[in-house]
Phi, psi and omega in degrees: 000126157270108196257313180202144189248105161261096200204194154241169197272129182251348183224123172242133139244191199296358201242329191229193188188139171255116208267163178208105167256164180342330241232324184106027167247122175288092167255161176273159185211137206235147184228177170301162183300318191285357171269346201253350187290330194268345177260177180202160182303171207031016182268117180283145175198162206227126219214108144279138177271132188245118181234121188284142184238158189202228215232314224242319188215134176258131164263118152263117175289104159250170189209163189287005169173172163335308180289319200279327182278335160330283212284332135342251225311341173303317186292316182263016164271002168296102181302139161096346160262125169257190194294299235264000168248353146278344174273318193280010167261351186272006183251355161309321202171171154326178169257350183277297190323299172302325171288319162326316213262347187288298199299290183260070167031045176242120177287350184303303166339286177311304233256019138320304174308123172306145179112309209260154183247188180306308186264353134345305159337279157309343191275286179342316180271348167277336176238355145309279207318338177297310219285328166298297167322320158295315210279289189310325192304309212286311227275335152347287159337306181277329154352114147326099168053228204298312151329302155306304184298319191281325165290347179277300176348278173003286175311260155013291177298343188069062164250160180284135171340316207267005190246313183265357186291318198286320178307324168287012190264180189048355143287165198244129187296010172269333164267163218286180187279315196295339183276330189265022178260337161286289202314305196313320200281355178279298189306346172273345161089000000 
């Protein structure tokens, strides 16, 4: 099983990237449009990976970190979602965005995905929504150190998890909490 990929890019299109790892072997991997929109040739870059294996063919999937390839395989645990219709669900938005529209149960939302239809949808959100709700009751928690404390603040303060999780990105978990609790409230306008 291949699990995580380290190499340079050596080819990107809209669905997939060719990775040239250490070793001479190139492989293809296929990601979101809004992940290959984000990378570029020659760029090192290091992917955990999900590899489908099927009769005819091995597919490898990447993602921007762990939590996304988590929420892949959540996804495909849905009758009737395969690899290449969990990535286009994961292309939708954020993960928060997509767990967001799953807890409330707008199909409208899903069914944005090529492919999938009303009752796909619906199975997705029956059998999804306990475990995207647990998965949400928690994630706070997993806030990293000081990052976590600002996303509680946040909360607290009554901004949504998804407001403040956003105000915090690209900040860095090394300055004290009051300062990055002033930055999130500046991006919050």
């Amino acid at each position: 099983m291949i699990s995580y990929i380290a190499g340079t890019i050596k080819q990107i299109s809209q669905k997939h990237i060719v990775v040239l790892t250490n070793a001479g072997l190139g492989y293809e991997v296929f990601v979101t449009t809004g992940h290959a929109s984000e990378l570029r040739i020659g760029q090192v870059i290091e992917l955990p990976t999900y590899l489908k294996v099927a009769e005819t063919a091995l597919e490898l999937f990447g993602f921007r970190s762990e939590k996304e390839k988590y929420f892949f395989q959540l996804l495909l645990s849905v009758k009737g979602i395969g690899p290449k219709g969990a990535l286009n669900i994961l292309a939708l938005g954020s993960i928060v965005d997509v767990q967001s529209a799953i807890g409330r149960g707008d199909i409208k939302y899903l069914t944005a995905v090529q492919g999938m239809g009303k009752k796909t949808a619906e199975r997705l959100v029956v059998e999804l929504k306990s475990k995207v709700d647990a998965v949400d009751q928690t994630s706070i928690a997993s806030e990293v150190g000081s990052l976590g404390e600002v996303v509680e603040a946040l909360v607290i303060m009554g901004y949504s998890k998804e407001d403040a999780r956003d105000a915090i990105d690209g900040l860095s978990g090394d300055e004290p909490v009051e300062v990055l609790l002033r930055s999130a409230l500046k991006h919050l306008g």
